[in-house]
Jmol script that loads the backbone (N, CA, C; Angstrom):
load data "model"
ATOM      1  N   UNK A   1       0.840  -1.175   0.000  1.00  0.00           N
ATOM      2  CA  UNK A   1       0.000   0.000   0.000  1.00  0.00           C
ATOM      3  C   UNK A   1       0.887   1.242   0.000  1.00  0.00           C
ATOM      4  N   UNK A   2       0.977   1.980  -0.908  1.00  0.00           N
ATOM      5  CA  UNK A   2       1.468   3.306  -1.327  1.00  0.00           C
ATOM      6  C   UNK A   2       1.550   4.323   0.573  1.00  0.00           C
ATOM      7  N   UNK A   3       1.847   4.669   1.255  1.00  0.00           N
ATOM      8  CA  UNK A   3       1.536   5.814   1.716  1.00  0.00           C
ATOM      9  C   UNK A   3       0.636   6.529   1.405  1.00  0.00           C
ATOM     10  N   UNK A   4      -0.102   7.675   2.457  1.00  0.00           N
ATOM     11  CA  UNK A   4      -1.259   8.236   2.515  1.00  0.00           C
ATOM     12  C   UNK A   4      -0.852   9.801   1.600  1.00  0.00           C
ATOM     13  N   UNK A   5       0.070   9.917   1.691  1.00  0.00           N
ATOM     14  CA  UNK A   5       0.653  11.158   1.276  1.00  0.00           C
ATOM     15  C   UNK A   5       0.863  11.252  -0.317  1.00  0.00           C
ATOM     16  N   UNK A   6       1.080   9.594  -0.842  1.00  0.00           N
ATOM     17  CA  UNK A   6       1.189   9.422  -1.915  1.00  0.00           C
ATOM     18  C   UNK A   6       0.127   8.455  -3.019  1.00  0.00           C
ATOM     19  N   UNK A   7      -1.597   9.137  -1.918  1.00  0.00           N
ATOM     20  CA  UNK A   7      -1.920   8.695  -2.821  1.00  0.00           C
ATOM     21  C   UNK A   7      -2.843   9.641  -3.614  1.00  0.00           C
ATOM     22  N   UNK A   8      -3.782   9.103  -4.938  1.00  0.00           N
ATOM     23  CA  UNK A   8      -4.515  10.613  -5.473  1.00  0.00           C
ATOM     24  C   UNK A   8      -5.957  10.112  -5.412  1.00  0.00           C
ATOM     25  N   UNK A   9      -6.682  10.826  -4.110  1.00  0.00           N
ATOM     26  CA  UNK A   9      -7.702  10.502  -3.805  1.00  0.00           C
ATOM     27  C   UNK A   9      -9.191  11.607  -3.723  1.00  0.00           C
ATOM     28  N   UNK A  10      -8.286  13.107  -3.766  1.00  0.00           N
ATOM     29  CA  UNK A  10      -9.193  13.764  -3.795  1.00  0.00           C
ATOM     30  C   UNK A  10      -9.814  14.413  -4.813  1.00  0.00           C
ATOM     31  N   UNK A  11     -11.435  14.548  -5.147  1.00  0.00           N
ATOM     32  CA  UNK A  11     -12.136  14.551  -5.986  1.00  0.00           C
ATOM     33  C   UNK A  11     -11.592  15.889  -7.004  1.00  0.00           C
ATOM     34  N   UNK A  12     -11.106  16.771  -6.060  1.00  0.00           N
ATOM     35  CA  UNK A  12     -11.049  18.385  -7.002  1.00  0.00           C
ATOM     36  C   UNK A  12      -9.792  17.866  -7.866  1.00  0.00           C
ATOM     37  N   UNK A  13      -8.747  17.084  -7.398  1.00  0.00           N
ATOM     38  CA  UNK A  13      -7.430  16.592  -7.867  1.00  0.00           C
ATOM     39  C   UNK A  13      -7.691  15.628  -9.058  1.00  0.00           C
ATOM     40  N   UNK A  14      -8.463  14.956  -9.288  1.00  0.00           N
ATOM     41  CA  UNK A  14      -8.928  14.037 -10.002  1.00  0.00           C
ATOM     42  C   UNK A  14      -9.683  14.423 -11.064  1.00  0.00           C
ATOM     43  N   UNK A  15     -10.592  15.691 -10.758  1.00  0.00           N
ATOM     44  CA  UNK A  15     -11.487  16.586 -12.034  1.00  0.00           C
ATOM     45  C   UNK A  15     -10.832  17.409 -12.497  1.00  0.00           C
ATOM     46  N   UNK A  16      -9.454  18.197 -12.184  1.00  0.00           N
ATOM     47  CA  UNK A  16      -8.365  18.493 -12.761  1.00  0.00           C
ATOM     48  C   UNK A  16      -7.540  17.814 -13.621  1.00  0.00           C
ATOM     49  N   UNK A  17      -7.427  16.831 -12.957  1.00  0.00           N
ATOM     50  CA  UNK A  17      -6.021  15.870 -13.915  1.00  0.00           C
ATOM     51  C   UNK A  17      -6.626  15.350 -14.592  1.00  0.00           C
ATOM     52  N   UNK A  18      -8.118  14.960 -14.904  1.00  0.00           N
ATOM     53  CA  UNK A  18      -9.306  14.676 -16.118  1.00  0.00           C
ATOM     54  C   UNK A  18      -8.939  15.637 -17.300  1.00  0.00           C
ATOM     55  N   UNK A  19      -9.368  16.615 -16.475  1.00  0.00           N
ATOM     56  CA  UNK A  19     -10.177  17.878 -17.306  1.00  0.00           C
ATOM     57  C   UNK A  19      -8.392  18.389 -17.687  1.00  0.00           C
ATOM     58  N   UNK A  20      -7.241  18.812 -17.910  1.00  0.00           N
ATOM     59  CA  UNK A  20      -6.201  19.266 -17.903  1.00  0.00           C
ATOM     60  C   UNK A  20      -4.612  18.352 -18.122  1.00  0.00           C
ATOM     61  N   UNK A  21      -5.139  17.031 -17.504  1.00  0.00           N
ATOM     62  CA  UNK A  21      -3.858  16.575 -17.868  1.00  0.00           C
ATOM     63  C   UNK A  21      -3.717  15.790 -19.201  1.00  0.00           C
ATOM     64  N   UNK A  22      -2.150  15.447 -19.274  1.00  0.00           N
ATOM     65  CA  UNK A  22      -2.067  14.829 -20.152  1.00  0.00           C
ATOM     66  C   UNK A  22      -2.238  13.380 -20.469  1.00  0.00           C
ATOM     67  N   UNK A  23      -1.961  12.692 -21.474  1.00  0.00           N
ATOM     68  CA  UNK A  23      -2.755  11.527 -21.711  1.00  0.00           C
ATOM     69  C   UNK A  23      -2.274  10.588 -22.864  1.00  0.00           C
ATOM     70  N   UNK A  24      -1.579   9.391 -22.125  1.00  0.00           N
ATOM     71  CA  UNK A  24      -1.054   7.944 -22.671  1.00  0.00           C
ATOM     72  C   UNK A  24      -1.958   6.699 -22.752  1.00  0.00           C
ATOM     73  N   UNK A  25      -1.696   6.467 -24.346  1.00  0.00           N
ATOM     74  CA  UNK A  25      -2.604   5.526 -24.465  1.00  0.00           C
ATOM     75  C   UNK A  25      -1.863   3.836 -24.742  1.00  0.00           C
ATOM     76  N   UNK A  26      -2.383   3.429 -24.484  1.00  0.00           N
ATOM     77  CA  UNK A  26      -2.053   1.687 -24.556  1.00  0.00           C
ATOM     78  C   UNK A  26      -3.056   0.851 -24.863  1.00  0.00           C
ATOM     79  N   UNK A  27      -3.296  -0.292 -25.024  1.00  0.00           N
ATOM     80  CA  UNK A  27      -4.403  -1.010 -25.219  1.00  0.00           C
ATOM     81  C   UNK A  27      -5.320  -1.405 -23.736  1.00  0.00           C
ATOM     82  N   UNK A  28      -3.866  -1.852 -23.249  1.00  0.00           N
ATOM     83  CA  UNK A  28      -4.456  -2.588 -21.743  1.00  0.00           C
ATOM     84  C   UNK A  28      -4.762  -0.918 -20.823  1.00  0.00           C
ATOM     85  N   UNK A  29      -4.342   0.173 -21.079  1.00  0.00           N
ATOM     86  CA  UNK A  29      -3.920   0.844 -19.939  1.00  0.00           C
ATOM     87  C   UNK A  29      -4.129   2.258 -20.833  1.00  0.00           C
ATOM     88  N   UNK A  30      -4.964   3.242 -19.872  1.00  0.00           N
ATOM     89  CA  UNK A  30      -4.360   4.860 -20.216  1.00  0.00           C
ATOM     90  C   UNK A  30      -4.154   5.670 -18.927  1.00  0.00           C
ATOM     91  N   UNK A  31      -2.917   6.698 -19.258  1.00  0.00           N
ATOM     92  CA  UNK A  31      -2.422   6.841 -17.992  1.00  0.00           C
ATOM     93  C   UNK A  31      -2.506   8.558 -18.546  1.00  0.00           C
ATOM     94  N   UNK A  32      -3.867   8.986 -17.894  1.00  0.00           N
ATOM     95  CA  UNK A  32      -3.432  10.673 -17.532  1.00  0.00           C
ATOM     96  C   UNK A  32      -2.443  11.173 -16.265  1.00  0.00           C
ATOM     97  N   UNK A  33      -1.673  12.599 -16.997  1.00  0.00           N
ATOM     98  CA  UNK A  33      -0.629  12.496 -15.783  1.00  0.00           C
ATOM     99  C   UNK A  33      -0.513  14.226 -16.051  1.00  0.00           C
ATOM    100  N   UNK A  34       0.019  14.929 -15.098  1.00  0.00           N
ATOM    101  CA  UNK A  34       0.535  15.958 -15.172  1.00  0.00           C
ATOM    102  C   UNK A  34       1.010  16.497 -13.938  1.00  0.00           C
ATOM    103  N   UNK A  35       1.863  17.646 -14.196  1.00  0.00           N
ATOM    104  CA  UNK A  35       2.907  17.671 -12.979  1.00  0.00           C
ATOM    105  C   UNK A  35       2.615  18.688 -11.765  1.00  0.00           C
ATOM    106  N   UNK A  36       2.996  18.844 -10.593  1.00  0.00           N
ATOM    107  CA  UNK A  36       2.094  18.876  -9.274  1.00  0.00           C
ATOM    108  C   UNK A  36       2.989  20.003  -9.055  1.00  0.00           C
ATOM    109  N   UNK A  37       2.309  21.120  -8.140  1.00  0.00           N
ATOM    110  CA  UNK A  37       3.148  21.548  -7.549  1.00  0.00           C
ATOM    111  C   UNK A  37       3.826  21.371  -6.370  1.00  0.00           C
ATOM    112  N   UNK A  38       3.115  20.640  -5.607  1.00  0.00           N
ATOM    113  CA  UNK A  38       4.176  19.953  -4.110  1.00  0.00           C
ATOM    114  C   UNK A  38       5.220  18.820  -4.773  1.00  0.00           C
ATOM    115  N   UNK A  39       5.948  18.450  -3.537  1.00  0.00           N
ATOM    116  CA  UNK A  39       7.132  17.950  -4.013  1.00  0.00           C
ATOM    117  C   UNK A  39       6.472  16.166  -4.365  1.00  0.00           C
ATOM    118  N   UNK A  40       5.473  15.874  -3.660  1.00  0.00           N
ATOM    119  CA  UNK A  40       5.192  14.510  -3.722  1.00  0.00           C
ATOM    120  C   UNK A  40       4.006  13.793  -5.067  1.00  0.00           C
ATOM    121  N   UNK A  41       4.271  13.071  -5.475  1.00  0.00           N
ATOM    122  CA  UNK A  41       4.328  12.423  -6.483  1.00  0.00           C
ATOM    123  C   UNK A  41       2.977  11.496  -6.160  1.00  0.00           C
ATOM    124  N   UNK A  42       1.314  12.111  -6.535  1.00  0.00           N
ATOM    125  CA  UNK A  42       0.825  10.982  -6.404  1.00  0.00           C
ATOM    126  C   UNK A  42       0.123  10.340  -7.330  1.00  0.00           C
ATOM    127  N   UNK A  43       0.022   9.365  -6.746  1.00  0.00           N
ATOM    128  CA  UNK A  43      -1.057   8.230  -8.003  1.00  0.00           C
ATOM    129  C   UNK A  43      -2.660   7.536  -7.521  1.00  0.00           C
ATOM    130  N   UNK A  44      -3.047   7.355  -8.318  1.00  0.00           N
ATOM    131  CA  UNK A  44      -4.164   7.106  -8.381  1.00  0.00           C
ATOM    132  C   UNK A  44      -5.318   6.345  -9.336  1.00  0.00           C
ATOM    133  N   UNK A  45      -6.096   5.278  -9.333  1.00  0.00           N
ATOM    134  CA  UNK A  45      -6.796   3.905  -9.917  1.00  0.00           C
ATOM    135  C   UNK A  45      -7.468   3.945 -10.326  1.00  0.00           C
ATOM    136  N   UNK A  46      -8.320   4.069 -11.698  1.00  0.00           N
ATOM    137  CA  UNK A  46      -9.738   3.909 -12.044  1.00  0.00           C
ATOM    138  C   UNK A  46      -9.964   2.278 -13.082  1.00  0.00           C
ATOM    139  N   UNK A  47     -10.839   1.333 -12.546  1.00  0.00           N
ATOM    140  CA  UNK A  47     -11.429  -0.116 -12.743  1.00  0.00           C
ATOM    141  C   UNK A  47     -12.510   0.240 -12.682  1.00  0.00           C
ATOM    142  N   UNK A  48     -13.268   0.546 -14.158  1.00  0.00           N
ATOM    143  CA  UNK A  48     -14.279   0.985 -13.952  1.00  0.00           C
ATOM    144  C   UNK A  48     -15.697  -0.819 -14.406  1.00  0.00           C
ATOM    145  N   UNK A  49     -16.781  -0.247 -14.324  1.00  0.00           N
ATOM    146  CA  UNK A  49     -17.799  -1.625 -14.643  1.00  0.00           C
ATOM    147  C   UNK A  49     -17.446  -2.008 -15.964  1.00  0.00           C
ATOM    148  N   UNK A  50     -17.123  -0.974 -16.588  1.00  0.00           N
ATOM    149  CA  UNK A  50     -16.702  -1.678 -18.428  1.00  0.00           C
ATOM    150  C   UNK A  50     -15.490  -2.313 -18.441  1.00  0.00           C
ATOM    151  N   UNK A  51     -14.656  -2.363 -17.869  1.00  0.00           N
ATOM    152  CA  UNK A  51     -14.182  -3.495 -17.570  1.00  0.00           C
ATOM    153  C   UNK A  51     -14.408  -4.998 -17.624  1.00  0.00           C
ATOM    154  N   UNK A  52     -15.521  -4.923 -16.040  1.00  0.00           N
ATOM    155  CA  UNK A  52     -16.277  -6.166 -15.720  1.00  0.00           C
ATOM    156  C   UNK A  52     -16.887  -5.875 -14.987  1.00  0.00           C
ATOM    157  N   UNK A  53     -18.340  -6.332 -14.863  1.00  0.00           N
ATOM    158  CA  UNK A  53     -19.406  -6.270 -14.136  1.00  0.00           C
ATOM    159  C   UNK A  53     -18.789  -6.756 -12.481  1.00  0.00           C
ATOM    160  N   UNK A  54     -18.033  -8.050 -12.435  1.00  0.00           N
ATOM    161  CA  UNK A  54     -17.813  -8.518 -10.943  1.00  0.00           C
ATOM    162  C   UNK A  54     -16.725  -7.653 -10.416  1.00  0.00           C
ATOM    163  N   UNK A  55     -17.218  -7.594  -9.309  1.00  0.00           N
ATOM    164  CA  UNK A  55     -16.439  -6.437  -8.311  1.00  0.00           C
ATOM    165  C   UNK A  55     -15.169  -7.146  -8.040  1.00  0.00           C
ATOM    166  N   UNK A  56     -15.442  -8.302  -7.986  1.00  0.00           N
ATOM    167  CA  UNK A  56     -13.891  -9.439  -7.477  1.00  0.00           C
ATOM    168  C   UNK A  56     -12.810  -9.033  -8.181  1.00  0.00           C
ATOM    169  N   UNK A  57     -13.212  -9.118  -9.404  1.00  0.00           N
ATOM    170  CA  UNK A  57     -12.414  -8.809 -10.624  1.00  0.00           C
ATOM    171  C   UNK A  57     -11.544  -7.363 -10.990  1.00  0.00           C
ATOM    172  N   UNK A  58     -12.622  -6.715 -10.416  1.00  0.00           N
ATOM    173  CA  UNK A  58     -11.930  -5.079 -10.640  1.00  0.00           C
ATOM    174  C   UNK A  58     -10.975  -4.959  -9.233  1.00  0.00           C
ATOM    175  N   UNK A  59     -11.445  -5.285  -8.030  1.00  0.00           N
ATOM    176  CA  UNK A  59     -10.820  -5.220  -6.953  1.00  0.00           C
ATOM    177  C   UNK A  59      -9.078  -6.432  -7.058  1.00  0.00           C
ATOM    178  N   UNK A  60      -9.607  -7.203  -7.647  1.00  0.00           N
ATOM    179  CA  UNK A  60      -7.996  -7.640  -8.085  1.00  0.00           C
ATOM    180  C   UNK A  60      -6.921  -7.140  -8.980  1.00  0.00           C
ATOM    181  N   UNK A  61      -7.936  -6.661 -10.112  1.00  0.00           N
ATOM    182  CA  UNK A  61      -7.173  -5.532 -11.090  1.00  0.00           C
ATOM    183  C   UNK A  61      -6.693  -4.349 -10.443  1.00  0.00           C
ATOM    184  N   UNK A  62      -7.341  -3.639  -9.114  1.00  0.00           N
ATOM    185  CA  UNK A  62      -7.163  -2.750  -8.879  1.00  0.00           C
ATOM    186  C   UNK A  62      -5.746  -3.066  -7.837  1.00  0.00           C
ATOM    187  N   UNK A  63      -5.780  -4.312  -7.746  1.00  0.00           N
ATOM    188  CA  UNK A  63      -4.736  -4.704  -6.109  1.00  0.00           C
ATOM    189  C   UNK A  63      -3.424  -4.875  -7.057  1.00  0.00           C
ATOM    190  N   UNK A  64      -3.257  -5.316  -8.739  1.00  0.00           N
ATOM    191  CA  UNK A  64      -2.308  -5.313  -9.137  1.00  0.00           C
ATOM    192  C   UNK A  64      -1.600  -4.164  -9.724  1.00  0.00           C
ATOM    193  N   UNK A  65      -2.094  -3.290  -9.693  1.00  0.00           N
ATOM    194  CA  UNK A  65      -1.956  -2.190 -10.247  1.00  0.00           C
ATOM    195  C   UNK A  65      -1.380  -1.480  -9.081  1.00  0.00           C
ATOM    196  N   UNK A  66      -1.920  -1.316  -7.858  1.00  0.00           N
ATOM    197  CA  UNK A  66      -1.466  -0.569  -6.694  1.00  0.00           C
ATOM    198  C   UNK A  66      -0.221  -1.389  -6.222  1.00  0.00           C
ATOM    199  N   UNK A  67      -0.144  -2.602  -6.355  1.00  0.00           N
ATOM    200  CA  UNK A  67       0.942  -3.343  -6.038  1.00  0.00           C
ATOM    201  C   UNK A  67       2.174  -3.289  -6.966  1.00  0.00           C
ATOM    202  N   UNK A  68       1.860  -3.526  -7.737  1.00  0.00           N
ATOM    203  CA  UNK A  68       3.062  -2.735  -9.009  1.00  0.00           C
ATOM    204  C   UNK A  68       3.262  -1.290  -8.546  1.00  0.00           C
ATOM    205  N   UNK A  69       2.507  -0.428  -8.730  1.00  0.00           N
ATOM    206  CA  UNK A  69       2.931   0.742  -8.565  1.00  0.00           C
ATOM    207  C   UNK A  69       3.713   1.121  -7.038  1.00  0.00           C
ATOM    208  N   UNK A  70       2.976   0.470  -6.103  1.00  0.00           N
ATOM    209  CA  UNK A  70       4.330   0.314  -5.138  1.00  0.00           C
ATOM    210  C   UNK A  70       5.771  -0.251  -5.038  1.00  0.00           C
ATOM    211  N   UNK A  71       5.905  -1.403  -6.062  1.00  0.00           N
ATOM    212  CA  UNK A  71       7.133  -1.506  -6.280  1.00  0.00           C
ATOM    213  C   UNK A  71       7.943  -1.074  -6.925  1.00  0.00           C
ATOM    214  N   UNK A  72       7.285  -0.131  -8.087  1.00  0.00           N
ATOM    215  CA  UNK A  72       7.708   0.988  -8.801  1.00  0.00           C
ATOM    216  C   UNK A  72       8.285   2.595  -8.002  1.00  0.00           C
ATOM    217  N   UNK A  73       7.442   2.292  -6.698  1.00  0.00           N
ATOM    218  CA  UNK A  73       7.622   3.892  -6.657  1.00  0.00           C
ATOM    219  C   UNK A  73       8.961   4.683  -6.288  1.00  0.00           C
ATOM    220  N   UNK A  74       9.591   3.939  -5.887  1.00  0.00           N
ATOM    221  CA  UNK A  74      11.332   4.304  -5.339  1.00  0.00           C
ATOM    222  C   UNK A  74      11.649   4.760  -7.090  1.00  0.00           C
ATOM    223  N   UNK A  75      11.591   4.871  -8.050  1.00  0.00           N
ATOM    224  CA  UNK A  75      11.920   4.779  -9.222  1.00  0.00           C
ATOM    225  C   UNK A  75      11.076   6.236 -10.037  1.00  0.00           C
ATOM    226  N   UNK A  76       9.892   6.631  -8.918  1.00  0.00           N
ATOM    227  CA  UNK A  76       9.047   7.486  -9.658  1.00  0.00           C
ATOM    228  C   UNK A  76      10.139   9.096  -9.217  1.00  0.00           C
ATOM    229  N   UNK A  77       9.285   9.794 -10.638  1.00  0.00           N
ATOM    230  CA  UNK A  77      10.217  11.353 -10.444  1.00  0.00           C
ATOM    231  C   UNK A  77       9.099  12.293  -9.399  1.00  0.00           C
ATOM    232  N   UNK A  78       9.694  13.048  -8.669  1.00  0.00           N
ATOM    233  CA  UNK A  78       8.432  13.692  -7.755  1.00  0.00           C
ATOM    234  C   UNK A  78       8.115  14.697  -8.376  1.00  0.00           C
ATOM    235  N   UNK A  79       6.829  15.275  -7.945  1.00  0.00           N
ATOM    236  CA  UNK A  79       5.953  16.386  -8.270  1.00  0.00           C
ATOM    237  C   UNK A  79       4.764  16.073  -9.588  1.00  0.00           C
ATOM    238  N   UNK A  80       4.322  14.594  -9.504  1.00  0.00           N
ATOM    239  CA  UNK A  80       3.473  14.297 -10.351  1.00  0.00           C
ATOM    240  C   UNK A  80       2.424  13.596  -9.934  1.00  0.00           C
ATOM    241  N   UNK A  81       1.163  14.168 -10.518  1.00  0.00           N
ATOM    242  CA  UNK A  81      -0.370  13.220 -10.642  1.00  0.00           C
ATOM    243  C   UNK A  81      -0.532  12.573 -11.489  1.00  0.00           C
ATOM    244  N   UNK A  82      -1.013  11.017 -10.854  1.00  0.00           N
ATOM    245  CA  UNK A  82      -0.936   9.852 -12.215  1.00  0.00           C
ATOM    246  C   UNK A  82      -1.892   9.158 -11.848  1.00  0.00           C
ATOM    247  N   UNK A  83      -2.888   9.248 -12.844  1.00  0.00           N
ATOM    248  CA  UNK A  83      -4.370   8.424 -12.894  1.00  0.00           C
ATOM    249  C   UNK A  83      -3.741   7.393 -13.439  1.00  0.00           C
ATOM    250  N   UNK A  84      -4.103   6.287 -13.233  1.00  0.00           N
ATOM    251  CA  UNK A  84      -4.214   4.736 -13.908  1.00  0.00           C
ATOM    252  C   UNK A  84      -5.644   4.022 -14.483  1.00  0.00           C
ATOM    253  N   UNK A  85      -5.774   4.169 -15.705  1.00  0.00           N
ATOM    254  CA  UNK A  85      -7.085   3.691 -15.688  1.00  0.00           C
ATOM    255  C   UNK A  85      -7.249   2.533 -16.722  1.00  0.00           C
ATOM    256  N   UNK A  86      -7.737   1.356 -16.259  1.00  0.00           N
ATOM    257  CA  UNK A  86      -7.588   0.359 -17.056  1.00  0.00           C
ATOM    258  C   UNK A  86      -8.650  -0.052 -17.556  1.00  0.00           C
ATOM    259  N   UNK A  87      -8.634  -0.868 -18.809  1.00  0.00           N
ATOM    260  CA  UNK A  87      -9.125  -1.248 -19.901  1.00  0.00           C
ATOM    261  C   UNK A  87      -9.584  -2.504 -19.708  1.00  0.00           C
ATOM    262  N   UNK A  88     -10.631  -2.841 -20.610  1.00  0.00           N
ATOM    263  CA  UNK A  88     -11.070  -4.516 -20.367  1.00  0.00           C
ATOM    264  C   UNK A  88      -9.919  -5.351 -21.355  1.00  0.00           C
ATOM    265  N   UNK A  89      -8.713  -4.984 -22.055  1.00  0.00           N
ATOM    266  CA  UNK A  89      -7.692  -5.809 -22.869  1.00  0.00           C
ATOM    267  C   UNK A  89      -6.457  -6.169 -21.349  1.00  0.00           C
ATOM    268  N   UNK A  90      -6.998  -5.469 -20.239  1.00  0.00           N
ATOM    269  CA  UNK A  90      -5.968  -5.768 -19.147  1.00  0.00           C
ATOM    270  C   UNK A  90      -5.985  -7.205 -18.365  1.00  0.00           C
ATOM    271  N   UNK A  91      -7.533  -7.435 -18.694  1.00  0.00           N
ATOM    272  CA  UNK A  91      -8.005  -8.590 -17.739  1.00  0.00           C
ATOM    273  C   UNK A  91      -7.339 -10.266 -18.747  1.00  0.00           C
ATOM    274  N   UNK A  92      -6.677  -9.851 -20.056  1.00  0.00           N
ATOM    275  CA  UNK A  92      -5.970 -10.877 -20.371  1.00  0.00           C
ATOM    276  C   UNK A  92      -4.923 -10.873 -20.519  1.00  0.00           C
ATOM    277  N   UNK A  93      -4.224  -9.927 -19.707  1.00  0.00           N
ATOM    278  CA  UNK A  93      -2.589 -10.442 -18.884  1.00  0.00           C
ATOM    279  C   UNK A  93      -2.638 -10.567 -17.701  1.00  0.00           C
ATOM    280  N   UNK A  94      -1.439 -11.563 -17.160  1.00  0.00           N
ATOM    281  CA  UNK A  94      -1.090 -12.002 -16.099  1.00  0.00           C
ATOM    282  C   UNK A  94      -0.077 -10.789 -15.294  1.00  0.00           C
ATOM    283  N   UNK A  95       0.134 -11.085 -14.037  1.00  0.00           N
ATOM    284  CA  UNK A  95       0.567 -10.141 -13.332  1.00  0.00           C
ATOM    285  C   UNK A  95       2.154  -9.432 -13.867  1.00  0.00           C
ATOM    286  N   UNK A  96       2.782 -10.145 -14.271  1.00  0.00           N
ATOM    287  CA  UNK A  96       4.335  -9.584 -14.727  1.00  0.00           C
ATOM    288  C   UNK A  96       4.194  -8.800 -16.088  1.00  0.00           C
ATOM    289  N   UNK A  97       2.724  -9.713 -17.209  1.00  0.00           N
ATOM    290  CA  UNK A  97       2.751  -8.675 -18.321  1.00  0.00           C
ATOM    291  C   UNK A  97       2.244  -7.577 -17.525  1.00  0.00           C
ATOM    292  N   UNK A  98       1.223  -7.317 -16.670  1.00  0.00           N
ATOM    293  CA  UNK A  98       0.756  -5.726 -16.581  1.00  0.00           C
ATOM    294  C   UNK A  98       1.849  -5.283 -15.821  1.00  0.00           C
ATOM    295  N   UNK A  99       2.798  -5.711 -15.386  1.00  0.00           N
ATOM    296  CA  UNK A  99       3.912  -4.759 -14.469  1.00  0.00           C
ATOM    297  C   UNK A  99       4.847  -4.267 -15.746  1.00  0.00           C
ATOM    298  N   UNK A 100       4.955  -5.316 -16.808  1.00  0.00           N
ATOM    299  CA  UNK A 100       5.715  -4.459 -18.336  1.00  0.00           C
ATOM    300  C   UNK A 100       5.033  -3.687 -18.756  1.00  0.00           C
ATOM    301  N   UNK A 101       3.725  -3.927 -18.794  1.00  0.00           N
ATOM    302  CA  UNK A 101       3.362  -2.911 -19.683  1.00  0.00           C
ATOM    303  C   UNK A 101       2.981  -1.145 -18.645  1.00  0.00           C
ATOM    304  N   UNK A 102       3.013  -1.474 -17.781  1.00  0.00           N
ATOM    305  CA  UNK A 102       3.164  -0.343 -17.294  1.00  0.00           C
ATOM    306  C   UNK A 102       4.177   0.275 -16.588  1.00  0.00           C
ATOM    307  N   UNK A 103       5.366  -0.360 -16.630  1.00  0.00           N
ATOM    308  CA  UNK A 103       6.818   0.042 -16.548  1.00  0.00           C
ATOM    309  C   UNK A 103       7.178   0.675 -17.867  1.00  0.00           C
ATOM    310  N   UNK A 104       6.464   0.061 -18.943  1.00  0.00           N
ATOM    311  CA  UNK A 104       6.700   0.427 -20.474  1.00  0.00           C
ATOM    312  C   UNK A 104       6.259   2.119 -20.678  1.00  0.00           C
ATOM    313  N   UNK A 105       4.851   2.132 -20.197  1.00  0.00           N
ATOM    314  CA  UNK A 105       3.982   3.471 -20.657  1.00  0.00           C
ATOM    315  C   UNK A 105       4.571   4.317 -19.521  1.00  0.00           C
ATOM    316  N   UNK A 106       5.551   3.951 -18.262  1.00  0.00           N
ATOM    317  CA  UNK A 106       5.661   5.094 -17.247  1.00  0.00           C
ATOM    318  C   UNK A 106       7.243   5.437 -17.551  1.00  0.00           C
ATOM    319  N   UNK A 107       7.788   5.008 -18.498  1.00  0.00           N
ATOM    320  CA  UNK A 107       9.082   4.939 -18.782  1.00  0.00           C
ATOM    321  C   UNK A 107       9.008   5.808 -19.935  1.00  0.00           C
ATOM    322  N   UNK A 108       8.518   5.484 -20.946  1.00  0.00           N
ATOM    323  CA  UNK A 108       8.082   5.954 -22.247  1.00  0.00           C
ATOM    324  C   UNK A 108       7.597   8.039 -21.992  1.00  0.00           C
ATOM    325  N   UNK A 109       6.867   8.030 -21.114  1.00  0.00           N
ATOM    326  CA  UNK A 109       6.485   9.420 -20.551  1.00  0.00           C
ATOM    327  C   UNK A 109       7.408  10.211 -19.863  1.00  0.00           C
ATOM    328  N   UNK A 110       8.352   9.210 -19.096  1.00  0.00           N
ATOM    329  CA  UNK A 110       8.841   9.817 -18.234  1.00  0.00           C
ATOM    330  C   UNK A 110       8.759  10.416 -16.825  1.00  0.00           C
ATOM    331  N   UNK A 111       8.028   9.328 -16.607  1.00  0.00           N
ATOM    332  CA  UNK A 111       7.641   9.539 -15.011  1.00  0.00           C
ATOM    333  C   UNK A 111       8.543   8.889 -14.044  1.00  0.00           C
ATOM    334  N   UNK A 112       9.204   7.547 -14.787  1.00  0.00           N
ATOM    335  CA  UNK A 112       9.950   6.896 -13.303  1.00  0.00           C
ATOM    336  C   UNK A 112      11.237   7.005 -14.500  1.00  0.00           C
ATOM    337  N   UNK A 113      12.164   6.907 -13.362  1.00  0.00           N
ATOM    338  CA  UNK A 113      13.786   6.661 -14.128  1.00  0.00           C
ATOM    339  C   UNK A 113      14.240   5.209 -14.693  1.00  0.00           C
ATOM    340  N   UNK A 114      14.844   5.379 -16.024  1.00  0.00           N
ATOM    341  CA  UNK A 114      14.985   3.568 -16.094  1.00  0.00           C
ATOM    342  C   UNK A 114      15.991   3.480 -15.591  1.00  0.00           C
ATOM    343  N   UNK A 115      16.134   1.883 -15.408  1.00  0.00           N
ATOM    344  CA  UNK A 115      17.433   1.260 -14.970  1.00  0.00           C
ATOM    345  C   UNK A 115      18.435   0.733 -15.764  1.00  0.00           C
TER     346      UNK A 115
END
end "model"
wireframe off; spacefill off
backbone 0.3
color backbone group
């Protein structure tokens, strides 16, 4: 679980980075993002019903995604908002493809540093 400090939960923050940020597309994954003015770097999940109707399902999609992104985050650059919002092409990869493919699209932007 990310820290409380680092995560993006509040509604005005979220209808901003909608309405204003920028925006990566993928099949499995689109990642609006734009850059913050405090120093901390947060993120934030959308699994929506078009996805999948069962909640099980989104709540696991949603646990791999937050779980990746925690093992990502030592790697992230600070002062950024990053929606995650996934696609129903996500629910047919397994856990290591969605950690590539979104090491891929957060690398590609420039949000975390590669190795």
């Amino acid at each position: 679980m990310l820290p409380k400090e680092h995560r993006l939960h509040q509604d005005k923050e979220i209808k901003d980075l909608v309405r204003s940020g920028r925006n990566f597309f993928l099949p499995e994954l689109t990642i609006k993002y734009k850059t913050n003015q405090a120093e901390a770097t947060k993120i934030g999940f959308i699994v929506s019903g078009r996805v999948d109707k069962r909640a099980v399902v989104r709540n696991k999609l949603t646990r791999h995604l937050r779980e990746i992104s925690r093992l990502l985050f030592p790697q992230f650059k600070n002062g950024y908002l990053v929606l995650i919002i996934a696609k129903k092409k996500l629910l047919d990869l397994d856990f290591e493809n969605i950690k590539k493919q979104l090491t891929f699209a957060l690398e590609k932007i420039g949000l975390i540093y590669k190795k």
